[in-house]
C-alpha positions as CSV (number, residue, x, y, z in Angstrom):
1,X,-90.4,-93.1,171.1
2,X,-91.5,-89.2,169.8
3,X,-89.4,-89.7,167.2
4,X,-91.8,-92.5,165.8
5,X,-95.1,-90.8,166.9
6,X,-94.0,-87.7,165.1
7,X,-93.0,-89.7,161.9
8,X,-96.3,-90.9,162.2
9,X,-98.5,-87.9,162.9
10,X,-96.6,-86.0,159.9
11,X,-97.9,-88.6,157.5
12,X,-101.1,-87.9,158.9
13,X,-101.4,-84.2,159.9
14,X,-98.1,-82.8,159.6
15,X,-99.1,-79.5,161.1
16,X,-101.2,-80.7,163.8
17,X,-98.1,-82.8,165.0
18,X,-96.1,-79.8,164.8
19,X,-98.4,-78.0,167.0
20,X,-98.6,-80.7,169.7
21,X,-94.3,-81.1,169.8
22,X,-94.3,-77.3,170.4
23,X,-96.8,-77.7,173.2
24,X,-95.2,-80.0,174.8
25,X,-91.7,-78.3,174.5
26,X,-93.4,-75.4,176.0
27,X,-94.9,-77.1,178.9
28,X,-91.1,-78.9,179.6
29,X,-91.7,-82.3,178.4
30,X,-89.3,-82.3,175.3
31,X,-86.7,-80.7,174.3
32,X,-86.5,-79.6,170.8
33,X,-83.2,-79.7,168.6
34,X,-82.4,-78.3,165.3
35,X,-80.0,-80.9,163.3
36,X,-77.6,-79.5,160.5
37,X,-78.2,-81.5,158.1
38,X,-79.7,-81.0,154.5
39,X,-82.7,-80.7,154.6
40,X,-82.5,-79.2,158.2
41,X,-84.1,-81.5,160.7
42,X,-85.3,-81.5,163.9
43,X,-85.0,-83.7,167.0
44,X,-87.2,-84.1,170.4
45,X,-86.4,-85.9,173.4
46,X,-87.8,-86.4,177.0
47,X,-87.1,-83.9,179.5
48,X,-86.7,-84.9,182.9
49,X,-90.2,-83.8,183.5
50,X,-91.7,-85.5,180.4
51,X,-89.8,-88.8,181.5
52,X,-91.5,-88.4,185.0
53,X,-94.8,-89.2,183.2
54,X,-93.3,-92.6,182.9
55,X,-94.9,-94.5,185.5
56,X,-98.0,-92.8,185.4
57,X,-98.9,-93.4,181.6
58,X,-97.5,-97.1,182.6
59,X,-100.6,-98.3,184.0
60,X,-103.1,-97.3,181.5
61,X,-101.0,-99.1,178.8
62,X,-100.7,-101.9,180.5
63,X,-104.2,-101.8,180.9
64,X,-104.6,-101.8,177.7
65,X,-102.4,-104.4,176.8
66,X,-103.7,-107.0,179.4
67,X,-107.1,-106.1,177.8
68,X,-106.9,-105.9,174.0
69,X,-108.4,-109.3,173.1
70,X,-111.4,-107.6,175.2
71,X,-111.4,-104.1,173.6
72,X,-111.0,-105.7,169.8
73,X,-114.1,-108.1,170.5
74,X,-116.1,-105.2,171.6
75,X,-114.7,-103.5,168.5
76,X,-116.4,-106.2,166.2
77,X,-119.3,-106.6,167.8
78,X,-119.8,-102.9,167.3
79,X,-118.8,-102.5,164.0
80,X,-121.2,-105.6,163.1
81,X,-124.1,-103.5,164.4
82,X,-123.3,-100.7,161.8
């Protein structure tokens, strides 16, 4: 799972992606680790702390989910107005 929303960031705003992996390593919620390999890379994962956010960031996904026919009408009807 990071190692897809990094991927993605770095297309986007490789340093800004950066920034937020090293905040959350410092704050517990990943762990960081460098691989030897050419060019060097670098791995996150979970801590046990980030993975208690689990159930917590469950609810407003599923949310979400349940809802997105709802939020992508709302997101046309918007847009239209523009």
């Amino acid at each position: 799972m990071i190692q897809r929303a990094q991927a993605a960031s770095r297309r986007r705003d490789p340093e800004g992606a950066d920034a937020c992996l090293r905040r959350l390593e410092r704050n517990g919620l990943v762990a960081r680790r460098l691989l030897n390999t050419a060019p060097i890379g670098v791995e996150y994962e979970l801590t046990a702390l980030g993975r208690s956010l689990q159930p917590p960031f469950r609810a407003p996904y599923n949310w979400t989910v349940e809802r997105m026919d709802e939020v992508d009408a709302a997101r046309r009807l918007f847009d239209a107005r523009q």
